[in-house]
C-alpha positions as CSV (number, residue, x, y, z in Angstrom):
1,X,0.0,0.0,0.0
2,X,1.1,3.5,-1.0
3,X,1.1,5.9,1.9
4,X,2.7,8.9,0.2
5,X,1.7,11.8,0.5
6,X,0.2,13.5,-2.8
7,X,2.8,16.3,-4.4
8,X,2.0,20.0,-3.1
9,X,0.0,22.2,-6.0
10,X,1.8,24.9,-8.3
11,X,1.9,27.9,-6.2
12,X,0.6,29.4,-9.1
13,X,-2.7,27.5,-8.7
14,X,-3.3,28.4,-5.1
15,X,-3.2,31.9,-6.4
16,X,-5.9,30.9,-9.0
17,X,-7.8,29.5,-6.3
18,X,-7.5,31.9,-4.4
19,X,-8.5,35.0,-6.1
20,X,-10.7,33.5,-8.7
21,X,-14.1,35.2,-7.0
22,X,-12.6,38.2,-7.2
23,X,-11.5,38.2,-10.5
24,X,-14.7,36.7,-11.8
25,X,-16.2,40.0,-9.5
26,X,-14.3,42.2,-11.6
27,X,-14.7,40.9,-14.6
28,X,-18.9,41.3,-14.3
29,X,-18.3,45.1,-12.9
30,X,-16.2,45.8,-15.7
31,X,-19.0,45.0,-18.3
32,X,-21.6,45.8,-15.8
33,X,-19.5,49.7,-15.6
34,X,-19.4,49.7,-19.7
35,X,-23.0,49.1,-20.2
36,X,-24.3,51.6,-17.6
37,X,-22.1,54.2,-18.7
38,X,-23.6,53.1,-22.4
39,X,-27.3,54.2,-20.8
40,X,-26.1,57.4,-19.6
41,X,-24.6,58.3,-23.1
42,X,-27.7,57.2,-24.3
43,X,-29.5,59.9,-22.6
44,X,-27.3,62.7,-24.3
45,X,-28.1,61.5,-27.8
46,X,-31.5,63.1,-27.4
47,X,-32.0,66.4,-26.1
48,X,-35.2,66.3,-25.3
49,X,-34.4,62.9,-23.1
50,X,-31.8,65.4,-20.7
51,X,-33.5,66.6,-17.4
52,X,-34.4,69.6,-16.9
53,X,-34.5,70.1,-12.9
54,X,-31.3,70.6,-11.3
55,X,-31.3,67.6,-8.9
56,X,-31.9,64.7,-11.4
57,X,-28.9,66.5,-13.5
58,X,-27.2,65.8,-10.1
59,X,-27.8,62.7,-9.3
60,X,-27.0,61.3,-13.1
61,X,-23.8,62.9,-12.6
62,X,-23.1,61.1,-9.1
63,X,-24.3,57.2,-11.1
64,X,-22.3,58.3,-13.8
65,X,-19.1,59.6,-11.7
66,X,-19.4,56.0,-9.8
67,X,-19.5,53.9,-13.4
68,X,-16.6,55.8,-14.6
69,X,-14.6,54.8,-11.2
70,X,-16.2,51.0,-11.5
71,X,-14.9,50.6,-15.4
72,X,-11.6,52.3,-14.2
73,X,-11.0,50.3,-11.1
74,X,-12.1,47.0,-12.8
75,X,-9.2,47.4,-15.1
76,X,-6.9,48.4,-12.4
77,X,-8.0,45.1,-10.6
78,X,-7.7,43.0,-13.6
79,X,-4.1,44.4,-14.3
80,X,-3.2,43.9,-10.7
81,X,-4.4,40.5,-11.0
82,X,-2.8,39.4,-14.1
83,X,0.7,40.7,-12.4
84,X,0.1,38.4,-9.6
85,X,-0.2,35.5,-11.6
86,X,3.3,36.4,-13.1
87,X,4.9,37.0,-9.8
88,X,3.5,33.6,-8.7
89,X,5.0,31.6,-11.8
90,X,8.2,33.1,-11.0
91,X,11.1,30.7,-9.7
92,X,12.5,31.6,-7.2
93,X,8.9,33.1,-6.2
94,X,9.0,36.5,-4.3
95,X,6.6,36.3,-1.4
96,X,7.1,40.6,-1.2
97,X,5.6,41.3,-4.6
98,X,2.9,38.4,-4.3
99,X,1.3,40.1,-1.1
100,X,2.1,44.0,-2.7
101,X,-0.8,43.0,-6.0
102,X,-3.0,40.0,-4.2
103,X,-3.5,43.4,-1.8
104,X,-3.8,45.5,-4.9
105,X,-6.5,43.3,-6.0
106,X,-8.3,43.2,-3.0
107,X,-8.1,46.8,-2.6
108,X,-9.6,47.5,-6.1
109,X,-12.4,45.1,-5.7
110,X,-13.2,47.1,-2.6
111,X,-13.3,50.2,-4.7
112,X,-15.3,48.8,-7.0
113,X,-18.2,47.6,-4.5
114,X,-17.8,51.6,-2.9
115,X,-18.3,52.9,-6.5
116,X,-20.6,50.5,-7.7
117,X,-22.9,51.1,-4.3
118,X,-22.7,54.7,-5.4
119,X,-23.8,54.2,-8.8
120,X,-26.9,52.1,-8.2
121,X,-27.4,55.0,-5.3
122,X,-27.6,57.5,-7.9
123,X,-29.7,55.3,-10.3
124,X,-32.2,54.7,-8.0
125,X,-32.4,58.0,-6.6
126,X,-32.7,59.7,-10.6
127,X,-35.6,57.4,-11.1
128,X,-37.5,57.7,-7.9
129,X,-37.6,61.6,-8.6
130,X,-38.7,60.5,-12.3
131,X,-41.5,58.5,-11.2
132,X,-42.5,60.6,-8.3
133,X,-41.5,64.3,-10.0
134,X,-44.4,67.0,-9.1
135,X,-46.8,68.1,-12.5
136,X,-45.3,70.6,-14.6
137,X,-48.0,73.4,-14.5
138,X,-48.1,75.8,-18.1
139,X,-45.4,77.8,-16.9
140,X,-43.3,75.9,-16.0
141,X,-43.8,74.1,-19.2
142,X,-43.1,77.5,-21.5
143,X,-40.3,78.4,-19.3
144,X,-38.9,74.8,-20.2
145,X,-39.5,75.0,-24.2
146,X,-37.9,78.2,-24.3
147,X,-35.3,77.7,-22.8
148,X,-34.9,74.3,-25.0
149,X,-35.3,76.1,-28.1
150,X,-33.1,79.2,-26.9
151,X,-30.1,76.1,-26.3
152,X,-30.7,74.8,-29.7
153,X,-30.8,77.9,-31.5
154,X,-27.7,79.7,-29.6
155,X,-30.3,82.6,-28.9
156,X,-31.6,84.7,-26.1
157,X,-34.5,84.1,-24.6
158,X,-35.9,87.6,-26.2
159,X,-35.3,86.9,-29.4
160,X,-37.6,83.6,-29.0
161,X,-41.5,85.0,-29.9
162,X,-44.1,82.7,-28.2
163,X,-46.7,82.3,-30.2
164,X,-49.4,79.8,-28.4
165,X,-49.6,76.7,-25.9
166,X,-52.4,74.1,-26.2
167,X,-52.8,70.9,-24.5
168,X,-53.3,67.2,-24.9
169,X,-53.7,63.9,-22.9
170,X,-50.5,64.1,-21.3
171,X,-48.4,67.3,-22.7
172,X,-48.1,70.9,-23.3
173,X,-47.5,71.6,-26.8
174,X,-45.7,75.2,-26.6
175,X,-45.0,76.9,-30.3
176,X,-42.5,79.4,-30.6
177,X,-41.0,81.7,-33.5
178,X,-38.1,83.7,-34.8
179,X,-38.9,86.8,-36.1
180,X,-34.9,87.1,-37.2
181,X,-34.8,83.4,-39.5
182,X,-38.4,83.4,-39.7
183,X,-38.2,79.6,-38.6
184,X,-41.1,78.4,-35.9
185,X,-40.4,75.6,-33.5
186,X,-43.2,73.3,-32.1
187,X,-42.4,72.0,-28.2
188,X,-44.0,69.3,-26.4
189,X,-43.7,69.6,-22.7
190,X,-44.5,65.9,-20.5
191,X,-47.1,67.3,-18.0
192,X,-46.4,64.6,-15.7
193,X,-42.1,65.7,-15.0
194,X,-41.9,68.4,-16.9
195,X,-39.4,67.1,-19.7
196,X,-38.8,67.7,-23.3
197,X,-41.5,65.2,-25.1
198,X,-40.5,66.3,-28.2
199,X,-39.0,68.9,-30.2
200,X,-39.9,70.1,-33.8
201,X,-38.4,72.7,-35.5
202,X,-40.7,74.2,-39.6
203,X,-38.0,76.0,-41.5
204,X,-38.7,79.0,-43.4
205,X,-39.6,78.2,-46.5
């Protein structure tokens, strides 16, 4: 009967072993990070889909700050992680530079939960105030299309005519002119937040 004792693992496979949740974590975060900071791009490709009040603009900044830190401490985590395997292939192995980046890796996963917490924080938060956002009234509503239109068109607020506001299901549908181009635009205001429905511009013929 063979009593020995089986041969000790690769040193480089107890690092595997050992970190292989963490680096599975940061993988996920990484593509989690891409995709959200994706959405919030998204947002920007329509005007009309940008909020207007002051606090959700704040709070898509915070869950877009804390995706930008997620992608950027993923990658840190990954590159720590992928040194660590090197420095534990190594032979002789040095124990010094093997504890410096299985810390590092620890330490950006750690980052990553702070940042990640942040993010959904500011998520959450953005569409809480979306859902729950008080009616726009009819002034606010103008006060939001001209502005909208004043962005668009580079010009001041005086030089934007209003012309009429009527009303549907669930909008305000503000219509504006430019006495200087001659060119109208046609504004439709959600009643329910107070955001840019939709925005139409007729050119002078």
């Amino acid at each position: 009967m063979n009593d020995a004792a089986p041969p000790p693992s690769p040193p480089i496979k107890d690092t595997i072993d050992a970190n292989s949740g963490r680096f599975e974590f940061l993988k996920q975060t990484l593509t989690l990070g891409l995709a959200g900071i994706g959405g919030v791009a998204a947002l920007f490709t329509d005007p009309s889909r940008v909020p207007s009040d002051t606090f959700s603009k704040w709070v898509l900044v915070l869950a877009g700050a804390g995706l930008v830190f997620v992608v950027a401490f993923a990658v840190m985590g990954l590159s720590a992680y992928a040194n660590l395997l090197t420095v534990s292939a190594k032979v002789p192995r040095n124990t010094k530079d093997v504890e410096n980046y299985s810390k590092g890796v620890r330490d950006h996963a750690r980052v990553v939960i702070i940042a990640l917490s942040v993010a959904l924080a500011g998520t959450v938060t953005f569409a809480i105030n979306r859902l729950f956002a008080p009616p726009s009234t009819p002034e606010g509503a103008v006060t939001t299309a001209v502005g909208f239109v004043a962005k668009e068109t580079k010009l001041t607020t005086d030089m934007i005519h209003f012309d009429r506001m009527e009303t549907d299901s669930d909008s305000y549908v503000v219509t504006f002119s430019v006495p200087t181009t001659g060119n109208g635009f046609t504004v439709r205001v959600s009643k329910k937040d107070g955001s840019i429905a939709q925005a139409t511009q007729q050119k002078k013929p």
